[in-house]
PDB file with SEQRES, HELIX, SHEET and CRYST1 records, atoms N, CA, C and O in Angstrom:
SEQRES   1 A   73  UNK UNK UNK UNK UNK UNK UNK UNK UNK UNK UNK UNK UNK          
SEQRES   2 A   73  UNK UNK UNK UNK UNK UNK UNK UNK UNK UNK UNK UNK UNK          
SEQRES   3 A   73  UNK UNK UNK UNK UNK UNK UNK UNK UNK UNK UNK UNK UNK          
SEQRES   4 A   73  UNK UNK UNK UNK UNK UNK UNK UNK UNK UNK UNK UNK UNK          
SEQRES   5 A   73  UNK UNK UNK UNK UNK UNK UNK UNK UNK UNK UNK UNK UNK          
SEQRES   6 A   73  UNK UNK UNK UNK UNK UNK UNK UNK                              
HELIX    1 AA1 UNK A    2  UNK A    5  1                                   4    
HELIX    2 AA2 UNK A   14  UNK A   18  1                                   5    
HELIX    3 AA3 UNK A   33  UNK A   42  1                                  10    
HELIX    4 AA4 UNK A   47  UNK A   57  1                                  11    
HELIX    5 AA5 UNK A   68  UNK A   72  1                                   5    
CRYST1    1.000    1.000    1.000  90.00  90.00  90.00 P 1           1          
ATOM      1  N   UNK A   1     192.097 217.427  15.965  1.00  0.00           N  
ATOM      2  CA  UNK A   1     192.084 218.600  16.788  1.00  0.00           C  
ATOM      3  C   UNK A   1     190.914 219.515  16.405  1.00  0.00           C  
ATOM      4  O   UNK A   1     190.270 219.942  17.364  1.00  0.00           O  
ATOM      5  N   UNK A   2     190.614 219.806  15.471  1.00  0.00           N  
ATOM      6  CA  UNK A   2     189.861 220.792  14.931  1.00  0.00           C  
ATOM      7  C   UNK A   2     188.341 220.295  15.071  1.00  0.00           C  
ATOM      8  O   UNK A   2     187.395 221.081  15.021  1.00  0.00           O  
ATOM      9  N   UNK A   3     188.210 218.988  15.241  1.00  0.00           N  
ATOM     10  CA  UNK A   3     186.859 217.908  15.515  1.00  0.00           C  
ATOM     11  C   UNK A   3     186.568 218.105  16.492  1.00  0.00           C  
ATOM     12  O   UNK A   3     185.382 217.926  16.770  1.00  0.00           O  
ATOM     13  N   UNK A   4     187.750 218.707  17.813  1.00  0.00           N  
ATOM     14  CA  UNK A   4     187.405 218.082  19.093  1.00  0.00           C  
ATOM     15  C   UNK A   4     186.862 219.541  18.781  1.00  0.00           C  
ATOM     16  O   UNK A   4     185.649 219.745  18.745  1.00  0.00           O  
ATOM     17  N   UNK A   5     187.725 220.486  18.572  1.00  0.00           N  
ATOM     18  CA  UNK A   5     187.019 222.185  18.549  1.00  0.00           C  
ATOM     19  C   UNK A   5     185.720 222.379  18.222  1.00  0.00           C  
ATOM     20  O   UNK A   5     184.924 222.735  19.091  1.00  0.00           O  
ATOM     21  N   UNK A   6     185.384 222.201  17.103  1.00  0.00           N  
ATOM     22  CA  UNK A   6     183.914 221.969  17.014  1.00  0.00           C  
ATOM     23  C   UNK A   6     183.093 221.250  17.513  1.00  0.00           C  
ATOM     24  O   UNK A   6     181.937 221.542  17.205  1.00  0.00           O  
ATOM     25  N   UNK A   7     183.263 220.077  18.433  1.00  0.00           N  
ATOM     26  CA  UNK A   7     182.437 219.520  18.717  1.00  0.00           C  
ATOM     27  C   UNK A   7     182.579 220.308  20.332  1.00  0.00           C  
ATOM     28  O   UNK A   7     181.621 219.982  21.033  1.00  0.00           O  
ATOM     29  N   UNK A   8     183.151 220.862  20.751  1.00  0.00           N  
ATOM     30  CA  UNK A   8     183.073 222.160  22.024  1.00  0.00           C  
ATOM     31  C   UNK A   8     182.555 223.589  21.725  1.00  0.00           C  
ATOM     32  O   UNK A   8     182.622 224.579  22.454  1.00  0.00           O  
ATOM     33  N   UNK A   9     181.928 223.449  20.261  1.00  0.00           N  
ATOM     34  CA  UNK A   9     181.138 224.994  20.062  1.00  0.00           C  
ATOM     35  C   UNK A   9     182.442 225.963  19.911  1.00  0.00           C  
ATOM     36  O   UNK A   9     182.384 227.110  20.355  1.00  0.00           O  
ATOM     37  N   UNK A  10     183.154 225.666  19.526  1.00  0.00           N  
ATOM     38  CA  UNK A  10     183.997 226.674  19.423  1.00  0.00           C  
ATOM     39  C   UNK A  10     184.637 226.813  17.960  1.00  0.00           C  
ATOM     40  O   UNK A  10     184.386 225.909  17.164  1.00  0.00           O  
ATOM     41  N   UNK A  11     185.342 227.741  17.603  1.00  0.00           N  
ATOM     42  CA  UNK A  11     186.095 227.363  16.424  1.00  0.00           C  
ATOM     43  C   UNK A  11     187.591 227.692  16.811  1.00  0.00           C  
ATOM     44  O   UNK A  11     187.959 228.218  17.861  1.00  0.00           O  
ATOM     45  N   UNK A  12     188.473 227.231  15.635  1.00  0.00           N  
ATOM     46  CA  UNK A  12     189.670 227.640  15.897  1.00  0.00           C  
ATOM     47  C   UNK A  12     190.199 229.216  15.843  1.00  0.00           C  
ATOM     48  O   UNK A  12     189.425 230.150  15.632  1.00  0.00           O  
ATOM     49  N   UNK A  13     191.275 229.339  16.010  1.00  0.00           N  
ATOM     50  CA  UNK A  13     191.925 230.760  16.143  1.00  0.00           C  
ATOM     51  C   UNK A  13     192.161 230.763  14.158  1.00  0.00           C  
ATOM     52  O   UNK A  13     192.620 230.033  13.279  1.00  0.00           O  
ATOM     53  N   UNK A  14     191.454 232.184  14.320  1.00  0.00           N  
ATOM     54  CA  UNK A  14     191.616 232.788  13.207  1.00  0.00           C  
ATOM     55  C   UNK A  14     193.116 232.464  11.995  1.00  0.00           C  
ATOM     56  O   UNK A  14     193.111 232.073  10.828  1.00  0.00           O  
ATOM     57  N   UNK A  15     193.758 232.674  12.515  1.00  0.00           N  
ATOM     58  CA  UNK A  15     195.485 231.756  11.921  1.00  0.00           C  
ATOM     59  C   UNK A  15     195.102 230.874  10.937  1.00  0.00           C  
ATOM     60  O   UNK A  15     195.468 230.822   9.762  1.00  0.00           O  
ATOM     61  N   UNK A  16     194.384 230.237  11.500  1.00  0.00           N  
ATOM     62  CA  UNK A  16     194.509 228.381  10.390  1.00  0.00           C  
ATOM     63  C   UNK A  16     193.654 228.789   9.571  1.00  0.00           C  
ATOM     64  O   UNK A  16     193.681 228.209   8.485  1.00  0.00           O  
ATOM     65  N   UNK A  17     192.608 229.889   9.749  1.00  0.00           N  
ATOM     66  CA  UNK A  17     191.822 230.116   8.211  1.00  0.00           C  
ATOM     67  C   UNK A  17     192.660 230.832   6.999  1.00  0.00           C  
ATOM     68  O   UNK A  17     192.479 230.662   5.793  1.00  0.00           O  
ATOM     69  N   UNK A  18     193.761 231.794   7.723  1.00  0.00           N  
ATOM     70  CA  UNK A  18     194.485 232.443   7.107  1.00  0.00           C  
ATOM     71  C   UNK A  18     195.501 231.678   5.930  1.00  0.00           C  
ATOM     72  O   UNK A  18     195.762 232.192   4.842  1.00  0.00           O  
ATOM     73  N   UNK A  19     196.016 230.332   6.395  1.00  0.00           N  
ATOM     74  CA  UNK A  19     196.626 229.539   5.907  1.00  0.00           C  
ATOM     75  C   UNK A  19     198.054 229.102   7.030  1.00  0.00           C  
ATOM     76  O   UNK A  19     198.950 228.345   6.658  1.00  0.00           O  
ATOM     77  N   UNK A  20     198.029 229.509   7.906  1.00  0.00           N  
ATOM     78  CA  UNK A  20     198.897 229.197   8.688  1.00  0.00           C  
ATOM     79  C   UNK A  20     199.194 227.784   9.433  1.00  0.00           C  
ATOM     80  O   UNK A  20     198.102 227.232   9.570  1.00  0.00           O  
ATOM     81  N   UNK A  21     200.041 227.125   9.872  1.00  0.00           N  
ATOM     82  CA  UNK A  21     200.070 225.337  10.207  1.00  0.00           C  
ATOM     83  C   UNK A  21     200.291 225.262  11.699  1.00  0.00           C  
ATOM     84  O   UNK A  21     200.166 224.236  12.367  1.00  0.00           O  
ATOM     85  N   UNK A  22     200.679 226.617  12.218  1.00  0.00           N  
ATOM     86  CA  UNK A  22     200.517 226.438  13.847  1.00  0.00           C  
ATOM     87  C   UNK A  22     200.134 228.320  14.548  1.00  0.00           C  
ATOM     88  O   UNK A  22     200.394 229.484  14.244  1.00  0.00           O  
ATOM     89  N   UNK A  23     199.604 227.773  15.299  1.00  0.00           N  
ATOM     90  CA  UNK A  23     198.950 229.188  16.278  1.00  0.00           C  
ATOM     91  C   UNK A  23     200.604 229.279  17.291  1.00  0.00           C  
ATOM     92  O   UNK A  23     201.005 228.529  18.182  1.00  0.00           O  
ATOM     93  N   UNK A  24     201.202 230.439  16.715  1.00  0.00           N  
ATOM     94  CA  UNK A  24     202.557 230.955  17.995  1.00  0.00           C  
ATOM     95  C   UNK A  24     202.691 232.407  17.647  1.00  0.00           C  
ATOM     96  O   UNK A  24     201.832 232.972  16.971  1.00  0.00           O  
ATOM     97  N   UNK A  25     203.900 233.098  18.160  1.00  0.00           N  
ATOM     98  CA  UNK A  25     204.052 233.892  17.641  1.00  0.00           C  
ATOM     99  C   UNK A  25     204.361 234.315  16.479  1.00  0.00           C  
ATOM    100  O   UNK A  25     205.215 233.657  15.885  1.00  0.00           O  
ATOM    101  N   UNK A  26     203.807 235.473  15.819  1.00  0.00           N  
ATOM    102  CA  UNK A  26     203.865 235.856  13.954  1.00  0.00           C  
ATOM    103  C   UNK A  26     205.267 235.104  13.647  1.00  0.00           C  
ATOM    104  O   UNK A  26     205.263 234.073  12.974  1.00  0.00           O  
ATOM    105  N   UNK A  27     206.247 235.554  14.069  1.00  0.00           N  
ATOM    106  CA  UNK A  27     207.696 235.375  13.403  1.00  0.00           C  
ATOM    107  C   UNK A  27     208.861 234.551  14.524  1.00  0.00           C  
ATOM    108  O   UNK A  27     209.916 235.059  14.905  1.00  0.00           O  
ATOM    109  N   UNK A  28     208.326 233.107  14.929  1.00  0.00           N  
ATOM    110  CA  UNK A  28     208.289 232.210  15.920  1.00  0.00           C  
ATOM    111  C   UNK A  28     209.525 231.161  15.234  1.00  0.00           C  
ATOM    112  O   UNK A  28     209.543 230.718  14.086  1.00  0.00           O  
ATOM    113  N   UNK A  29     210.516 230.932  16.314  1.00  0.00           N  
ATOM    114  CA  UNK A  29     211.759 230.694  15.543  1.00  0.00           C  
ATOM    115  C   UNK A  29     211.386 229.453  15.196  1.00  0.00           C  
ATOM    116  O   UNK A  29     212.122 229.059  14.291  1.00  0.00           O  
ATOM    117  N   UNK A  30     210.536 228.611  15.514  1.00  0.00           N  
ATOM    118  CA  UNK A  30     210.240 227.466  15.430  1.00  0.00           C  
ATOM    119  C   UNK A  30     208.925 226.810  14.158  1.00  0.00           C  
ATOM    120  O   UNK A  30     208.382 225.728  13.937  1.00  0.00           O  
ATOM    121  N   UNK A  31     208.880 228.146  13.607  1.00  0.00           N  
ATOM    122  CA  UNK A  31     207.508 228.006  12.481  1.00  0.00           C  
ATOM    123  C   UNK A  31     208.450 227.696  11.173  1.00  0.00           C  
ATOM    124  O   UNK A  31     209.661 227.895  11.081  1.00  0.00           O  
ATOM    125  N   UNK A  32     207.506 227.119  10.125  1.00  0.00           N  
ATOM    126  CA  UNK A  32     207.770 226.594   9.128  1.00  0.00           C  
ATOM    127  C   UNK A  32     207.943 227.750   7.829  1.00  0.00           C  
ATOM    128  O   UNK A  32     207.116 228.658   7.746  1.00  0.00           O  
ATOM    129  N   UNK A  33     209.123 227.637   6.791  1.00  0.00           N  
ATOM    130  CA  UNK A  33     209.238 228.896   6.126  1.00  0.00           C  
ATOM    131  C   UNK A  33     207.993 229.373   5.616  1.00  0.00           C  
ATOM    132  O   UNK A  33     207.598 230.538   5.611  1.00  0.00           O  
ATOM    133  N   UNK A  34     207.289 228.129   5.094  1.00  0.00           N  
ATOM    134  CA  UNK A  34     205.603 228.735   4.992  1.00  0.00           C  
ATOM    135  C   UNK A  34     204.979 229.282   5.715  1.00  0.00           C  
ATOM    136  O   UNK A  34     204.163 229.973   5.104  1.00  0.00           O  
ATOM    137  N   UNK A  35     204.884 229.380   6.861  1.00  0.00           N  
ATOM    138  CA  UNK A  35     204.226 230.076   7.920  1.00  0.00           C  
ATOM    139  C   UNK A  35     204.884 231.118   7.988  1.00  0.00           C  
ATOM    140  O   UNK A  35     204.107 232.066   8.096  1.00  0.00           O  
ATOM    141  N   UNK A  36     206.418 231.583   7.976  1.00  0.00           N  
ATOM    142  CA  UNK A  36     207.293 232.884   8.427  1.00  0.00           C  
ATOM    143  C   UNK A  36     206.698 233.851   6.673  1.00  0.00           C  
ATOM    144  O   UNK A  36     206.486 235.059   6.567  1.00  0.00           O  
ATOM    145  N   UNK A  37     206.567 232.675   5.451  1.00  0.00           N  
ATOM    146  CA  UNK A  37     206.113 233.800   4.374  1.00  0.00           C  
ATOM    147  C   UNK A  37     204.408 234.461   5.027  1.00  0.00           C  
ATOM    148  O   UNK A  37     204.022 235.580   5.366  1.00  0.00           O  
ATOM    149  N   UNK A  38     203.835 233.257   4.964  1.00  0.00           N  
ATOM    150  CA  UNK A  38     202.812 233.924   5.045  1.00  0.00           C  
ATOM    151  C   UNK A  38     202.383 234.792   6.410  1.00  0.00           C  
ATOM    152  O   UNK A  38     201.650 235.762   6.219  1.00  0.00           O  
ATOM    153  N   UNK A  39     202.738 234.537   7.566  1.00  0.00           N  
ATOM    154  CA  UNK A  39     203.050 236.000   8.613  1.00  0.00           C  
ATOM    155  C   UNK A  39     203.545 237.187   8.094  1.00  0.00           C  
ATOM    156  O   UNK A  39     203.202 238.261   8.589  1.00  0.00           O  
ATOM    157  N   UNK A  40     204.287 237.127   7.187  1.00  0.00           N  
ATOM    158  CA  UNK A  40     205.137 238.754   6.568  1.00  0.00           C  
ATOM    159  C   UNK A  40     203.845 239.316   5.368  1.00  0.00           C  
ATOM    160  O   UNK A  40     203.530 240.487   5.154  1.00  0.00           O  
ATOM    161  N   UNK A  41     203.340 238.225   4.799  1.00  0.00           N  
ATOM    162  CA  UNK A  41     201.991 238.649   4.424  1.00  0.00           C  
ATOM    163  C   UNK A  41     201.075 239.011   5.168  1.00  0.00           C  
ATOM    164  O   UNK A  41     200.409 239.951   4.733  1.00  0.00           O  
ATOM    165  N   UNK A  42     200.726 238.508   6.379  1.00  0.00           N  
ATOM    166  CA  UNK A  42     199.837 238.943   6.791  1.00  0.00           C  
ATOM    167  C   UNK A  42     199.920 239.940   7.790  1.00  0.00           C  
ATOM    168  O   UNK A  42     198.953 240.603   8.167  1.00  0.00           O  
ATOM    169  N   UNK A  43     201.297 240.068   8.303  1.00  0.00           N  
ATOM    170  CA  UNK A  43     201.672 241.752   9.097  1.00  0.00           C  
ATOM    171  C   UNK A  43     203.124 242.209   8.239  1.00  0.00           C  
ATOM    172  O   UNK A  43     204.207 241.637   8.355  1.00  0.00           O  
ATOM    173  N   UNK A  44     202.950 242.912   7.715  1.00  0.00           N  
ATOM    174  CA  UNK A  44     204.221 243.091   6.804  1.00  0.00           C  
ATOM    175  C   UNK A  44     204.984 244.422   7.548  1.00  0.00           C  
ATOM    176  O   UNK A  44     205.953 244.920   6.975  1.00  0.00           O  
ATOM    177  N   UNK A  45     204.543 244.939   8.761  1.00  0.00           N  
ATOM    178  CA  UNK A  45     204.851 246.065   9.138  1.00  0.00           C  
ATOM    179  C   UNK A  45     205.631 245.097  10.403  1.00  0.00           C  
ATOM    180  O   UNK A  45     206.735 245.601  10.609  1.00  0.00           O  
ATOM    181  N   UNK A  46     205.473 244.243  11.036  1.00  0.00           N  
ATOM    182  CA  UNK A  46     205.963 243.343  12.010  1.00  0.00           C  
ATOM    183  C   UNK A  46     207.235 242.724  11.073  1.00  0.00           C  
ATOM    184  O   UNK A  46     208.330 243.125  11.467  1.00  0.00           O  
ATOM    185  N   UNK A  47     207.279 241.839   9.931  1.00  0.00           N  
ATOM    186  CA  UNK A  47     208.343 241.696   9.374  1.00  0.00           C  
ATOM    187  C   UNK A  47     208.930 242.447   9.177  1.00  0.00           C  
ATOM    188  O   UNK A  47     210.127 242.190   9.310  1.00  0.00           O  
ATOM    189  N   UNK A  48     208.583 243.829   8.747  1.00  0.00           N  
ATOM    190  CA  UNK A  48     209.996 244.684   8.469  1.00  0.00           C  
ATOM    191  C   UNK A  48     210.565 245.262   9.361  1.00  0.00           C  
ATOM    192  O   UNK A  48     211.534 246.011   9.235  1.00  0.00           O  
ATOM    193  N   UNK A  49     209.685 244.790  10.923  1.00  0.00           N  
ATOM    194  CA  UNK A  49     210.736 245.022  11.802  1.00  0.00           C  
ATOM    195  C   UNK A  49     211.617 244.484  12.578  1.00  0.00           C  
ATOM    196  O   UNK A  49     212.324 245.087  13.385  1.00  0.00           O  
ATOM    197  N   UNK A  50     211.606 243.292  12.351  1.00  0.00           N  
ATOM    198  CA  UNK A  50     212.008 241.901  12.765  1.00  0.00           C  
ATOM    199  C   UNK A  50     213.331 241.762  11.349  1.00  0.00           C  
ATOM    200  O   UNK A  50     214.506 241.469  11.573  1.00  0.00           O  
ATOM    201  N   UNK A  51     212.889 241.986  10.274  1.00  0.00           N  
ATOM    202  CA  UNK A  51     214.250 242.253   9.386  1.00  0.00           C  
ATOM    203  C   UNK A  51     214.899 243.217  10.025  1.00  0.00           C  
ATOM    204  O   UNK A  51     215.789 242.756  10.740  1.00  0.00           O  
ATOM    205  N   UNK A  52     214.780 244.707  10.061  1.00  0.00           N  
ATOM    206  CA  UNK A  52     215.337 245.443  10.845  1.00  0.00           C  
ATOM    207  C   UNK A  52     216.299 245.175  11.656  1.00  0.00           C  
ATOM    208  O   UNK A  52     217.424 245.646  11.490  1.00  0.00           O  
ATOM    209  N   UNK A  53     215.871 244.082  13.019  1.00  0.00           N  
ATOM    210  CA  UNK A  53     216.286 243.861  13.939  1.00  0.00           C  
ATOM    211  C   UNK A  53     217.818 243.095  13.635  1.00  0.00           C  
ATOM    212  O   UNK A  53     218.990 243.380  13.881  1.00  0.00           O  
ATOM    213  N   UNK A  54     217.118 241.991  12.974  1.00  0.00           N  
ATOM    214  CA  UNK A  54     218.123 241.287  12.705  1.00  0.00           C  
ATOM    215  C   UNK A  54     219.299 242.004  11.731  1.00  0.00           C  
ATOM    216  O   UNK A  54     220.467 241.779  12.046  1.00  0.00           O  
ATOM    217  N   UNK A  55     219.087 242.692  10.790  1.00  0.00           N  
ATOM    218  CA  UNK A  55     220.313 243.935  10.663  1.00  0.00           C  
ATOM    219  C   UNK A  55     220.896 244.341  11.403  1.00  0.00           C  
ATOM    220  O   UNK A  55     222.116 244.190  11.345  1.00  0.00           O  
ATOM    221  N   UNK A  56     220.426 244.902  12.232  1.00  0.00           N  
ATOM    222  CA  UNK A  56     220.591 245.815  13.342  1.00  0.00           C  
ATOM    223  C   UNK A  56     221.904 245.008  14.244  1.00  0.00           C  
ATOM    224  O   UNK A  56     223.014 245.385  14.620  1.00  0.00           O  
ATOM    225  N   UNK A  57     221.232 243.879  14.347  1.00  0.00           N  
ATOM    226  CA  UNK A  57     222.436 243.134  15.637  1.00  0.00           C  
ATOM    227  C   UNK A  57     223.073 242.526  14.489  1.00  0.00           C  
ATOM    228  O   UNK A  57     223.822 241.712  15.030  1.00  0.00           O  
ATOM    229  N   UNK A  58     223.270 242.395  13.033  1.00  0.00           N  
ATOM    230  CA  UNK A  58     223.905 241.407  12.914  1.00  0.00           C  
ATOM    231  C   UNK A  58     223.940 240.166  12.890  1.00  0.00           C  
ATOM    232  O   UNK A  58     224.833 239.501  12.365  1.00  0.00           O  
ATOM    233  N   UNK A  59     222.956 239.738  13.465  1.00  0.00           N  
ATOM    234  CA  UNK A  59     222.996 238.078  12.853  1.00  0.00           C  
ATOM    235  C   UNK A  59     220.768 237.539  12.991  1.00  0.00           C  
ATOM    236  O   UNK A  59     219.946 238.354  13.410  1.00  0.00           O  
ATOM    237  N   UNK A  60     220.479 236.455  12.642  1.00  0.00           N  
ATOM    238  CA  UNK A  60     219.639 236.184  12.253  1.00  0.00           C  
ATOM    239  C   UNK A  60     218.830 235.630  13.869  1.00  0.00           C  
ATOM    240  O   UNK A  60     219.451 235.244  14.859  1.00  0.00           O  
ATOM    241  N   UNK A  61     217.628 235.716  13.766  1.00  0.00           N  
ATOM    242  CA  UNK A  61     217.040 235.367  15.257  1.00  0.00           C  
ATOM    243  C   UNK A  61     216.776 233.463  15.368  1.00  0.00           C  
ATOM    244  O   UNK A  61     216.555 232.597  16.215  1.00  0.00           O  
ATOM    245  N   UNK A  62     216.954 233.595  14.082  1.00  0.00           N  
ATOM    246  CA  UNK A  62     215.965 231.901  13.613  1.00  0.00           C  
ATOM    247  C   UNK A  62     217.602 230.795  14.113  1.00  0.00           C  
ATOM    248  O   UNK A  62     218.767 231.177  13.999  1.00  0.00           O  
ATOM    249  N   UNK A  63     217.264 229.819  14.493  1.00  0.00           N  
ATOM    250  CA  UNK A  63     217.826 228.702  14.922  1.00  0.00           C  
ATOM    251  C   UNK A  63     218.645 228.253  13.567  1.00  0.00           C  
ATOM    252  O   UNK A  63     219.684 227.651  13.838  1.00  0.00           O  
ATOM    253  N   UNK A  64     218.369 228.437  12.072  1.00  0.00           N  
ATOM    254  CA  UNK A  64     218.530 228.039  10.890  1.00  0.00           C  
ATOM    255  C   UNK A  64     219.739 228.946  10.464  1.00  0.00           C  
ATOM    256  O   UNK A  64     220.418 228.757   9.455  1.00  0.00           O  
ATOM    257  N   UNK A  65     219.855 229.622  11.074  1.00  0.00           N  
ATOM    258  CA  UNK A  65     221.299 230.832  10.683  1.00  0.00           C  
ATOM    259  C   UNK A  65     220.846 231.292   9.212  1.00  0.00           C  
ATOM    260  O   UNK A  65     221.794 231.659   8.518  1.00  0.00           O  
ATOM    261  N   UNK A  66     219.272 231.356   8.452  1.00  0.00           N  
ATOM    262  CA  UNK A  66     219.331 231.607   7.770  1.00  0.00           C  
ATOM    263  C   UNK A  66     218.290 233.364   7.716  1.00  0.00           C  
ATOM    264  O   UNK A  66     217.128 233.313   8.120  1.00  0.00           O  
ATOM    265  N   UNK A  67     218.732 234.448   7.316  1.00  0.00           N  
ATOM    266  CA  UNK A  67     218.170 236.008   7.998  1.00  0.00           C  
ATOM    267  C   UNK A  67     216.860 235.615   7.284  1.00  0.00           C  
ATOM    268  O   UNK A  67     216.809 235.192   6.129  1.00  0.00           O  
ATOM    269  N   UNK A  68     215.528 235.852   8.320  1.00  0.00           N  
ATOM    270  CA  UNK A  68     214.298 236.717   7.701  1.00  0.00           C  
ATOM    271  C   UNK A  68     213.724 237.018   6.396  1.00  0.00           C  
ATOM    272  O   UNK A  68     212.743 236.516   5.848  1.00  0.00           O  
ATOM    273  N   UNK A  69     214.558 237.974   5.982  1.00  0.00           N  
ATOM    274  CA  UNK A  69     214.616 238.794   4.642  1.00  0.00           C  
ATOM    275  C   UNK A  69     214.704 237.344   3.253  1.00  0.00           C  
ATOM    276  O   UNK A  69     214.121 237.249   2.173  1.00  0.00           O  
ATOM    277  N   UNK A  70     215.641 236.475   3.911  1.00  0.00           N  
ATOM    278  CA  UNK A  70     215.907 235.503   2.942  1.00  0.00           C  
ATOM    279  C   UNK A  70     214.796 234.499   3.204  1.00  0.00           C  
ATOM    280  O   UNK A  70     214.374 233.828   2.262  1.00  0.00           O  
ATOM    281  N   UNK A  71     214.408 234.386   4.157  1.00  0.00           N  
ATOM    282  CA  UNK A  71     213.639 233.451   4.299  1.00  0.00           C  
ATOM    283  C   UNK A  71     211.991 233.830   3.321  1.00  0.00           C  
ATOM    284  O   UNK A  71     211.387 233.053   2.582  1.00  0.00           O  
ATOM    285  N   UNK A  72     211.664 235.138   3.639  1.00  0.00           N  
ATOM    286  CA  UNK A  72     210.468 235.075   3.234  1.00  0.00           C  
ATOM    287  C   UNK A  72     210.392 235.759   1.706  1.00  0.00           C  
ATOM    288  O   UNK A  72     209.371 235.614   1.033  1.00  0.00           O  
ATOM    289  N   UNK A  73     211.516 236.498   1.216  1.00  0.00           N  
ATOM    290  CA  UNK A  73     211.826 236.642   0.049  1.00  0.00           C  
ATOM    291  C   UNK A  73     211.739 238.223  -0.605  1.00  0.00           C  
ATOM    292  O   UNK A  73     212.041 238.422  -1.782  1.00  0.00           O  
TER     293      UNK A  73                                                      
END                                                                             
């Protein structure tokens, strides 16, 4: 993927330099706990509101039934 990108003059989305393994949304129920840590690193004002949230209602947004807060530590 990243071959075909460069070889179209382009580069990838900023994300994958960051250390991230897929371009979605920051806190994407479908991203890997590595990716949900390092999103809370890299917007930590977006995680704490997405912890928030999930306080807030009571249960966790992620498919894993496991909360945010625990996930990224």
């Amino acid at each position: 993927m990243f071959s075909e990108i460069a070889a179209a003059g382009e580069r990838p989305h900023w994300v994958y330099a960051k250390g991230m393994k897929r371009c979605s949304c920051s806190f994407c129920i479908m991203a890997t706990r590595d990716d949900l840590r390092r999103a809370a690193q890299l917007r930590p004002r977006l995680a704490a509101e997405y912890i928030a949230l999930e306080e807030e209602i009571g249960h966790t947004l992620s498919p894993t039934r496991i909360p945010l807060r625990e996930i990224i530590g």
